[in-house]
FILUMPA-633645 format. One line per 5 residues: number of its first residue (from 0); their letters; for each residue x, y, z of N, C-alpha, C. Coordinates in nm, 2 decimals. Example, Ala and Ser with C-alpha at 12.3 -4.5 7.8 and 13.67 -1.06 7.14 Angstrom:
2
0 = AS = 1.32/-0.57/0.78/1.23/-0.45/0.78/1.32/-0.33/0.78 ~ 1.28/-0.22/0.71/1.37/-0.11/0.71/1.29/0.00/0.79
END
This chain:
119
0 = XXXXX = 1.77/1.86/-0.72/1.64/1.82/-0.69/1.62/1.81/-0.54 ~ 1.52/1.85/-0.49/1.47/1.82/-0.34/1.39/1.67/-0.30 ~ 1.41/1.65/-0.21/1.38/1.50/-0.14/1.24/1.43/-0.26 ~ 1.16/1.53/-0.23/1.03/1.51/-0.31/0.99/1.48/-0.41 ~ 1.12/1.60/-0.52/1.12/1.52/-0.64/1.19/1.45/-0.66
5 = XXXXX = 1.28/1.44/-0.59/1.35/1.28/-0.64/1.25/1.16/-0.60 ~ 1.18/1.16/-0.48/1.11/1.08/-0.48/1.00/1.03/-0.65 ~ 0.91/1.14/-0.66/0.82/1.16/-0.75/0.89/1.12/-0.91 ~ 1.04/1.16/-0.91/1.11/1.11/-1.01/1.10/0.97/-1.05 ~ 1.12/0.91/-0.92/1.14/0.76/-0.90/0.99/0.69/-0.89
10 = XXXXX = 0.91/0.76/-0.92/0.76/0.69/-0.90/0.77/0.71/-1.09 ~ 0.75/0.79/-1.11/0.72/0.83/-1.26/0.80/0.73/-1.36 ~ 0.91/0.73/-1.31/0.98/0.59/-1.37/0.97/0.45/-1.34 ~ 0.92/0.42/-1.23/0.82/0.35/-1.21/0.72/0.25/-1.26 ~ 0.65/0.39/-1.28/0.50/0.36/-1.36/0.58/0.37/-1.51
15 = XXXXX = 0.66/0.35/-1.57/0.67/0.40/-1.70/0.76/0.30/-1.76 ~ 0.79/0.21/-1.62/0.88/0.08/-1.63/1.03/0.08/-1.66 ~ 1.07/0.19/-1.68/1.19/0.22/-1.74/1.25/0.21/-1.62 ~ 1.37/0.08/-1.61/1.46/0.05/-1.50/1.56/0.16/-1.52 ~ 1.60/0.15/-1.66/1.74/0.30/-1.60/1.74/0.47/-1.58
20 = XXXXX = 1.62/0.49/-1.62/1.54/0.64/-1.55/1.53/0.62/-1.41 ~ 1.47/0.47/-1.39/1.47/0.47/-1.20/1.54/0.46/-1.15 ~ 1.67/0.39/-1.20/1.78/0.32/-1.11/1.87/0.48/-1.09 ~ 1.83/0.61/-1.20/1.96/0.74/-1.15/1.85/0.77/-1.00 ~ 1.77/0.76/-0.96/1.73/0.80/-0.81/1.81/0.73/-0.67
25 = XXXXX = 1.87/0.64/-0.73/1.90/0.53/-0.61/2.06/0.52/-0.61 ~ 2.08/0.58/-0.44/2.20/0.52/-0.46/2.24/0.43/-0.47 ~ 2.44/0.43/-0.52/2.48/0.28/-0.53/2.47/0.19/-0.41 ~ 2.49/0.28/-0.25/2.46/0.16/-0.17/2.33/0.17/-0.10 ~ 2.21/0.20/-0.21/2.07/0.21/-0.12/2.03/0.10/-0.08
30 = XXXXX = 1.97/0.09/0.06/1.86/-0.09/0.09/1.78/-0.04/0.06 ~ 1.69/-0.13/0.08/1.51/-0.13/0.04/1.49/-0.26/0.14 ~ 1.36/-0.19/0.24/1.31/-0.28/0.34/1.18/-0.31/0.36 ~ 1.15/-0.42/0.40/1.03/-0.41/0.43/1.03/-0.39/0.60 ~ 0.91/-0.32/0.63/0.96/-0.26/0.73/0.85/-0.37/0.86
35 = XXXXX = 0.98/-0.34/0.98/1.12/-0.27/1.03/1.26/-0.27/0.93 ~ 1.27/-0.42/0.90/1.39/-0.45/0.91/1.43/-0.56/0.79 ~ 1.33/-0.64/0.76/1.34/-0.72/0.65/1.46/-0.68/0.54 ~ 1.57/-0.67/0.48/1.62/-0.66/0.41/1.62/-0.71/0.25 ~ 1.55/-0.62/0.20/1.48/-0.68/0.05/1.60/-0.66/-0.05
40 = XXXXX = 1.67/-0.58/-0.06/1.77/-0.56/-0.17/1.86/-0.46/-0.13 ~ 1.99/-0.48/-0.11/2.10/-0.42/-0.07/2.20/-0.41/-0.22 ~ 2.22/-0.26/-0.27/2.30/-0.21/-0.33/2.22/-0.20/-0.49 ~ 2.27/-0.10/-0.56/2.18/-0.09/-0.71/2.20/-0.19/-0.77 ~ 2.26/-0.32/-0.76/2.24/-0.39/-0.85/2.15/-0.46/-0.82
45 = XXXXX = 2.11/-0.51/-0.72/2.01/-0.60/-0.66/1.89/-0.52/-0.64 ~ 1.87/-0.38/-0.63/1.73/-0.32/-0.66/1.76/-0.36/-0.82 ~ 1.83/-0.29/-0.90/1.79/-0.28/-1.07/1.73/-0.45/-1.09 ~ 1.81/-0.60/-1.00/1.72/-0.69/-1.04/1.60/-0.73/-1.00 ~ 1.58/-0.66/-0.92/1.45/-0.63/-0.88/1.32/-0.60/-0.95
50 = XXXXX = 1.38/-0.49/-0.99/1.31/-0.43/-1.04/1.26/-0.47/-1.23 ~ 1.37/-0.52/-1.27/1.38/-0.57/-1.40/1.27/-0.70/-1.39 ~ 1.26/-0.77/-1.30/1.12/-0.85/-1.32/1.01/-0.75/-1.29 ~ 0.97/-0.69/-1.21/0.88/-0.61/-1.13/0.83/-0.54/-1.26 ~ 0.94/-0.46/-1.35/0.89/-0.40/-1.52/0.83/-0.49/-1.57
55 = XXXXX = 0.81/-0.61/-1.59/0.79/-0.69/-1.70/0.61/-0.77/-1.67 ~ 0.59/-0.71/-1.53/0.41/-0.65/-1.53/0.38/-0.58/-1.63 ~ 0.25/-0.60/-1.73/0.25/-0.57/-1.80/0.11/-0.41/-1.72 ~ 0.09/-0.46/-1.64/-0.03/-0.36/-1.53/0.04/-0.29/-1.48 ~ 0.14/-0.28/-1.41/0.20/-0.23/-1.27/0.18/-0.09/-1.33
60 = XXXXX = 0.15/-0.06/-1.21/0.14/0.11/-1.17/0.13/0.14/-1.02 ~ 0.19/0.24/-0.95/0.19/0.30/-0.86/0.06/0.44/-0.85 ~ -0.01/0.40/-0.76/-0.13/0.57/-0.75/-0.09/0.61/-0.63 ~ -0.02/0.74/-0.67/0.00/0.78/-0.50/-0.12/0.87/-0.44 ~ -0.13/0.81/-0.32/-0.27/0.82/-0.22/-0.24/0.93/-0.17
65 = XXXXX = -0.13/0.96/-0.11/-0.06/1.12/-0.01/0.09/1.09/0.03 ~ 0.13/1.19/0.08/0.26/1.23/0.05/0.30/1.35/0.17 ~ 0.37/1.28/0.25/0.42/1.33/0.32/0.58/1.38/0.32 ~ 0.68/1.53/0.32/0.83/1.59/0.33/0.82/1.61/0.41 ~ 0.91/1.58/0.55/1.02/1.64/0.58/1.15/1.64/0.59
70 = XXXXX = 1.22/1.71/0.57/1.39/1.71/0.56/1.39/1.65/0.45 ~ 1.46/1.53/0.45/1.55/1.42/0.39/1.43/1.34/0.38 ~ 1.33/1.34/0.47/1.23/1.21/0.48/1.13/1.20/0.37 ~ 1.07/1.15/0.29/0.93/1.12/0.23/0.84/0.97/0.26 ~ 0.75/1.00/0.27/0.63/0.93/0.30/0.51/0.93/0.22
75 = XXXXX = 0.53/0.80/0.14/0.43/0.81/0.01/0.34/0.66/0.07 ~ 0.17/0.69/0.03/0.07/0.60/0.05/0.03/0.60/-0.09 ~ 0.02/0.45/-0.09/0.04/0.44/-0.27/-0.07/0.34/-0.29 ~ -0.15/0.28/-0.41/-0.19/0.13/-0.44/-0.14/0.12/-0.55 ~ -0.04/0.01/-0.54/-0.03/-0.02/-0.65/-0.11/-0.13/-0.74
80 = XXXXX = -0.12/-0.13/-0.81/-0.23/-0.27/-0.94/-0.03/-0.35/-1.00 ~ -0.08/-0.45/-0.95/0.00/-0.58/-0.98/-0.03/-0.70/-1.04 ~ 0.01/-0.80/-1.12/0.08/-0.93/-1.14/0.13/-0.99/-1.04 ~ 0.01/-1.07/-0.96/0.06/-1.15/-0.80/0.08/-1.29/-0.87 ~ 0.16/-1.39/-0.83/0.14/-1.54/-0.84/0.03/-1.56/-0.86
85 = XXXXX = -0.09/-1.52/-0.80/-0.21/-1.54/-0.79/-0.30/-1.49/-0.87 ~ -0.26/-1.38/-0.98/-0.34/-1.34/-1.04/-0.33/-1.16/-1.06 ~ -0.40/-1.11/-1.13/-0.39/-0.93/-1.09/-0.52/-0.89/-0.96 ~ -0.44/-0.81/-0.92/-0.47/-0.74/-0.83/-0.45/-0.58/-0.77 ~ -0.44/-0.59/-0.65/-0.37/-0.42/-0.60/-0.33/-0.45/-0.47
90 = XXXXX = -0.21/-0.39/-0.37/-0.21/-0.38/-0.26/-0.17/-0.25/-0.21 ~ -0.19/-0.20/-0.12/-0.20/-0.07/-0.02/-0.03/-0.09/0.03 ~ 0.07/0.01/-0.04/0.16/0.03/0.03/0.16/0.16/0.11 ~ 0.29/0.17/0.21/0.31/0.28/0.25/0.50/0.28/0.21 ~ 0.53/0.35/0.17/0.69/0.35/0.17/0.77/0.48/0.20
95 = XXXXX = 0.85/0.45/0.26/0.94/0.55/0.39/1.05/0.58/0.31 ~ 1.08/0.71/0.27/1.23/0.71/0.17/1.30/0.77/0.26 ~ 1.44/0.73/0.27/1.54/0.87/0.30/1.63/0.91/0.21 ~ 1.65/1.03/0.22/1.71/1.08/0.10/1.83/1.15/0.15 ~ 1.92/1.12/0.05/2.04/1.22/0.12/2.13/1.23/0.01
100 = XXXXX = 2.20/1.33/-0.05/2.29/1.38/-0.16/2.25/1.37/-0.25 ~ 2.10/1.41/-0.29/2.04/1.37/-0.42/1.97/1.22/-0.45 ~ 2.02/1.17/-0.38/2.01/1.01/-0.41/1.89/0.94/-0.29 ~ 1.82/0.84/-0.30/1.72/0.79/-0.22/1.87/0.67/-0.15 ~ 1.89/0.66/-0.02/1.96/0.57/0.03/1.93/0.47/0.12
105 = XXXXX = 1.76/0.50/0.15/1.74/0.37/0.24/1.54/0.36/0.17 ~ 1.51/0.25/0.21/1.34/0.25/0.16/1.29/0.18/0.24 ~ 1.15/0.20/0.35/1.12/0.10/0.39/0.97/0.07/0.38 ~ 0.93/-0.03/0.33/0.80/-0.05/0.29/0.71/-0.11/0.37 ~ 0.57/-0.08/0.39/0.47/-0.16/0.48/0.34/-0.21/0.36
110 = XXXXX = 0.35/-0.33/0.36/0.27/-0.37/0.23/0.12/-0.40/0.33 ~ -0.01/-0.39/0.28/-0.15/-0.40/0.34/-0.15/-0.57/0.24 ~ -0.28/-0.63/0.28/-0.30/-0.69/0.20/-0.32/-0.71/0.06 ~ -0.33/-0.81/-0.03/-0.34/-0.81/-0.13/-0.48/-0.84/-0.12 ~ -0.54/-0.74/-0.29/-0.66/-0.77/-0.28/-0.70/-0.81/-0.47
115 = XXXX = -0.71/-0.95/-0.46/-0.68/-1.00/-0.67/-0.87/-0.97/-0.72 ~ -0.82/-0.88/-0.80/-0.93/-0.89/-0.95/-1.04/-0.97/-0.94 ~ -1.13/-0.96/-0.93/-1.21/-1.06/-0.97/-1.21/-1.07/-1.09 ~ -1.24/-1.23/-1.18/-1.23/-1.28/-1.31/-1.38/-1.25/-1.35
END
């Protein structure tokens, strides 16, 4: 698979909640950042626990907005619809993949505001 679909892989699983369809995109020693530098989860075990709350949104879904390849690199503009502390909502990500041997090995995310549902 090329950079893109492995990305698109890892969205689809995602949205579909399924932690062990998502977790074959990620390497064993991938980070995930918020970006620059924030270090949110270092190694698949700590993304899969991540992510194993993050599934259990019963809304979550990823819409990807555009989509930028090159090389190794993808650049996805996404809103996701979430389960905030505060209630459901959506926020405006952008997330930076790199990819290398098949596997996604670094992520870094720029989250926009949150914007909650009105009741």
């Amino acid at each position: 698979m090329n950079p893109q679909e492995i990305v698109q892989g890892q969205l689809e699983a995602y949205n579909a909640r399924d932690v062990e369809a998502f977790m074959t995109f990620w390497a064993d020693d991938a980070r995930m950042y918020e970006h620059p530098s924030k270090l949110l989860a270092s190694g698949a075990s700590e993304i899969r626990e991540r992510h194993v709350a993050r599934f259990a949104e019963a809304n979550l879904h990823g819409k990807l907005i555009n989509r930028m390849v090159q090389g190794g690199w993808v650049i996805d503009q996404e809103l996701v619809t979430r389960t905030f502390p505060e209630g459901p909502g959506t926020i405006e990500v952008i997330a930076i993949y790199e990819v290398g041997d098949g596997k996604i090995v670094n992520a870094w995310f720029v989250f926009g505001p949150k914007k909650l549902s009105l009741a």
